[in-house]
C-alpha positions in Angstrom: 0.0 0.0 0.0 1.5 3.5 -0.6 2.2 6.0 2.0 0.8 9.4 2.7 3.7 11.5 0.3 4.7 9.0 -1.7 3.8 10.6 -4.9 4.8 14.3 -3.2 7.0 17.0 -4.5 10.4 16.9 -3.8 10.8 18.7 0.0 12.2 21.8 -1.7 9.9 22.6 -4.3 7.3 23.2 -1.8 5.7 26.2 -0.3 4.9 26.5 3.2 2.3 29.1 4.8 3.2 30.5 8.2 0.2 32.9 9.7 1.3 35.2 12.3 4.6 34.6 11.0 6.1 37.8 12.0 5.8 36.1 16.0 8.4 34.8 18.1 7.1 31.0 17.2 6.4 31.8 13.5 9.1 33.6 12.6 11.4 30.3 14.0 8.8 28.0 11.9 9.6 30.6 8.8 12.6 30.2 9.0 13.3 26.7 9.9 11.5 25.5 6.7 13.8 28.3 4.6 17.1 26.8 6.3 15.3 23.2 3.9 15.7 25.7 0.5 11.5 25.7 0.7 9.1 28.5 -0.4 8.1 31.0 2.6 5.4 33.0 2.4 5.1 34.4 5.8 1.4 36.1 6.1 1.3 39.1 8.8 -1.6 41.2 10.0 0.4 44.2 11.5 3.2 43.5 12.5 4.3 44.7 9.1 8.5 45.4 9.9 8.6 42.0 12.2 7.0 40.1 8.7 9.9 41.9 6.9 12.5 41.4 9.3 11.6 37.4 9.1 11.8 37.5 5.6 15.3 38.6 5.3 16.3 35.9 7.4 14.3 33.5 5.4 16.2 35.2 2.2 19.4 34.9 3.8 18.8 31.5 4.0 18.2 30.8 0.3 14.7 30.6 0.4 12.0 31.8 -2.0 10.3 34.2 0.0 6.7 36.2 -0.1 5.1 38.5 2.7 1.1 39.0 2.4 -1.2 41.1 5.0 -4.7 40.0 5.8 -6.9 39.8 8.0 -8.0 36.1 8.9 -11.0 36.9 10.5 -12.3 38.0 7.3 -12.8 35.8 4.3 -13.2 38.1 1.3 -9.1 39.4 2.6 -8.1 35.7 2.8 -10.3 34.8 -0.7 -7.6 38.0 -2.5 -4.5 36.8 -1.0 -4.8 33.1 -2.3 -5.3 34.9 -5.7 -2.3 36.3 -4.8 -0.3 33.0 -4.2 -2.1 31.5 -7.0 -0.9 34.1 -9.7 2.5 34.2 -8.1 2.6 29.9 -8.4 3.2 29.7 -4.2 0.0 27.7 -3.6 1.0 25.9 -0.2 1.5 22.4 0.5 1.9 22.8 4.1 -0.7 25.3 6.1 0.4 26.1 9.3 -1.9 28.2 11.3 -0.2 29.6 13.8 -1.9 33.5 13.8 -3.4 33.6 17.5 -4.3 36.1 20.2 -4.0 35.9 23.8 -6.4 37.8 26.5 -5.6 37.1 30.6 -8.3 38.3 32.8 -11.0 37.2 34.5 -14.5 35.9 32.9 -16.4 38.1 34.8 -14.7 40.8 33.5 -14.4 40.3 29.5 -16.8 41.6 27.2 -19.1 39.9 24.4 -16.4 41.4 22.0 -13.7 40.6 23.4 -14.7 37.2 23.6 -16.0 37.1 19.8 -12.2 38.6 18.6 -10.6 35.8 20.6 -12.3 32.9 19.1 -12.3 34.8 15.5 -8.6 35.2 15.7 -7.9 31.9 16.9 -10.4 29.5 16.0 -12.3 31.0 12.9 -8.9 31.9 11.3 -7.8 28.5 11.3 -11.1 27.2 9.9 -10.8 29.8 7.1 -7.4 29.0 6.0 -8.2 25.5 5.8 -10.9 26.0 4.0 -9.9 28.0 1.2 -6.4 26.4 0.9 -6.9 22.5 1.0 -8.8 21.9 -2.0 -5.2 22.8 -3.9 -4.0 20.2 -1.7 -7.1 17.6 -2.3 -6.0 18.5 -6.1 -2.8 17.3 -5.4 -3.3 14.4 -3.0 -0.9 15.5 -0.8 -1.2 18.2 2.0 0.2 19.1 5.2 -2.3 21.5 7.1 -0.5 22.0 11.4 -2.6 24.3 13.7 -0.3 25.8 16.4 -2.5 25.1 19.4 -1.6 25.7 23.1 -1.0 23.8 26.4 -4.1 25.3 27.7 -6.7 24.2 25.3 -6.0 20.7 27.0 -6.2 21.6 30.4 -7.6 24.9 30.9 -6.3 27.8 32.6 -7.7 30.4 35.4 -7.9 33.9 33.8 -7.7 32.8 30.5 -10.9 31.3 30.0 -11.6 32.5 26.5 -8.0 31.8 25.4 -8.3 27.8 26.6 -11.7 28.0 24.4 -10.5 28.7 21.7 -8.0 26.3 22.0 -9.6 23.4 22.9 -11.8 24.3 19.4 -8.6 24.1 17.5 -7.6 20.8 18.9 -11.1 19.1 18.3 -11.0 21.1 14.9 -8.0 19.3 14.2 -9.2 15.7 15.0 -12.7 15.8 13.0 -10.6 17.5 10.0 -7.7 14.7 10.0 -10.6 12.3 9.3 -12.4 14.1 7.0 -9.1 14.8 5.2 -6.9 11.8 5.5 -8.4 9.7 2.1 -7.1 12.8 0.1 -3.4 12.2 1.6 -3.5 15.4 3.4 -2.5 15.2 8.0 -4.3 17.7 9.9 -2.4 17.7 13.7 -1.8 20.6 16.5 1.3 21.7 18.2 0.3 22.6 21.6 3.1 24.3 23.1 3.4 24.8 27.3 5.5 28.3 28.3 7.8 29.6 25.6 10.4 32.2 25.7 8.7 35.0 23.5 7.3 38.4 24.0 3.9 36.5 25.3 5.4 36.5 28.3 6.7 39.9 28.6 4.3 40.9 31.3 5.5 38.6 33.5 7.9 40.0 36.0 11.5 38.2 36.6 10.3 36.6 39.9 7.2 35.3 38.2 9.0 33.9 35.5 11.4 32.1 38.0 8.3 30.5 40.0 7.0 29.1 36.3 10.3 27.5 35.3 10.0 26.0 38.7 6.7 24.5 38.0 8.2 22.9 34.7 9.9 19.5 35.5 12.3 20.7 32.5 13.5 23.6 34.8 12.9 26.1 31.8 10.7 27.7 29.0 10.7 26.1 25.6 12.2 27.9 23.1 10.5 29.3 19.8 13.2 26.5 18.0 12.2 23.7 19.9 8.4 24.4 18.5 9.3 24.7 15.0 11.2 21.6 14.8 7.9 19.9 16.2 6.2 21.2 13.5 8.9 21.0 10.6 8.5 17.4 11.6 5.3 17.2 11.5 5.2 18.5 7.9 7.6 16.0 6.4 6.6 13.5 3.8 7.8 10.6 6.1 5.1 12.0 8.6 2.7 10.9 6.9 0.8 8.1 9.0 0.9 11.0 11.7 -3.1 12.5 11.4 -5.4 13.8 14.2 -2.6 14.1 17.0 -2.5 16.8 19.7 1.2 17.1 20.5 2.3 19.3 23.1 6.0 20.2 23.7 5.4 21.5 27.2 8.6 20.1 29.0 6.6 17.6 31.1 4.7 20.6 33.1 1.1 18.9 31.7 1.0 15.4 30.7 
């Protein structure tokens, strides 16, 4: 019986999408596809000179590079910029949506539109750019779609109610769509990352970060590197009996 890939492109000819890939975690996802000589387009909302900055890393590399704004909350923005691709032949073959948004506070105190925003950003977004991106990769029965999820959204966290929602609806998300998806040869998993070293943790003061390293078995945070290898994995050819799977690199702080 073939494998999942068997009839794929070779690993350099194809294009990876990275949303919110001006971040700490997608720019290291950008660029640790680029360091493989693969297309990059690295989509941004506003964080326009972070996008850029990525890119010339990604460049530097040796990569084939593209930057595109839109809003993925909004379908008609998402419907232009796979025109975009299209015209410009950088369809992807792998779909990582990592764009997400973060909100701490209590329930009580969050509003109906903060609430909607949250699971827009996080949960709709994914659902959009799966949607409009993997009938190119049904065409080609072969498809790697990875939705960066978070520790939370398997075990909940106080103050971040909303957040852990949205979460959880990316990691059932990602189970129903591996079935639905797996007889076209295309995986559907989630990366769900514990406490990473990027600026999502900024707020916390020095003392507070000490008392959460201490909390990880692992002693430490992850790093943004340590993510994107999950997921660089996760999008190889040879990972393709790998479909429906919640993985999270978390450093044995929830198991």
């Amino acid at each position: 019986m073939a494998g999942v890939g068997e009839n794929s492109k070779p690993l350099g000819e194809m294009t990876v999408l990275v949303t919110g890939g001006g971040g700490g975690i997608g720019g290291a996802i950008a660029e640790r596809f680029a360091s493989v000589g693969m297309n990059v387009i690295i989509h941004y909302m506003t964080s326009h000179e972070a996008a850029n900055d990525v890119a010339r890393r990604c460049m530097a590399l040796g990569a084939k590079v593209m930057t595109v704004r839109a809003d993925i909350r909004d379908r008609s923005q998402l419907l232009r910029m796979a025109e975009r691709l299209e015209s410009s032949g950088m369809m992807p073959d792998i779909l990582v949506n990592n764009a997400g948004k973060a909100h701490y506070g209590m329930l009580a105190d969050l509003s109906e539109e903060e609430w909607d925003d949250i699971m827009a950003v996080n949960l709709k977004g994914s659902f959009l750019c799966s949607q409009i991106f993997m009938p190119y990769m049904v065409s080609g029965r072969y498809g790697r779609i990875i939705n960066v999820s978070s520790v939370w959204g398997i075990s909940g966290a106080s103050c971040e109610v909303a957040y852990s929602a949205s979460k959880g609806g990316v990691n059932a998300f990602t189970k129903a769509l591996a079935k639905e998806l797996a007889p076209s040869g295309i995986t559907v998993n989630a990366v769900a990352p514990g406490a990473v070293n990027t600026s999502m943790l900024s707020t916390l003061q020095e003392d507070e970060l000490r008392m959460l390293e201490e909390e990880i078995p692992a002693g430490r945070l992850g790093s943004p590197e340590e993510i994107s290898s999950l997921v660089y994995f996760l999008a190889l050819p040879e990972s393709g009996y790998i479909t429906g799977q919640i993985i999270s690199p978390n450093g044995g702080w929830i198991t």
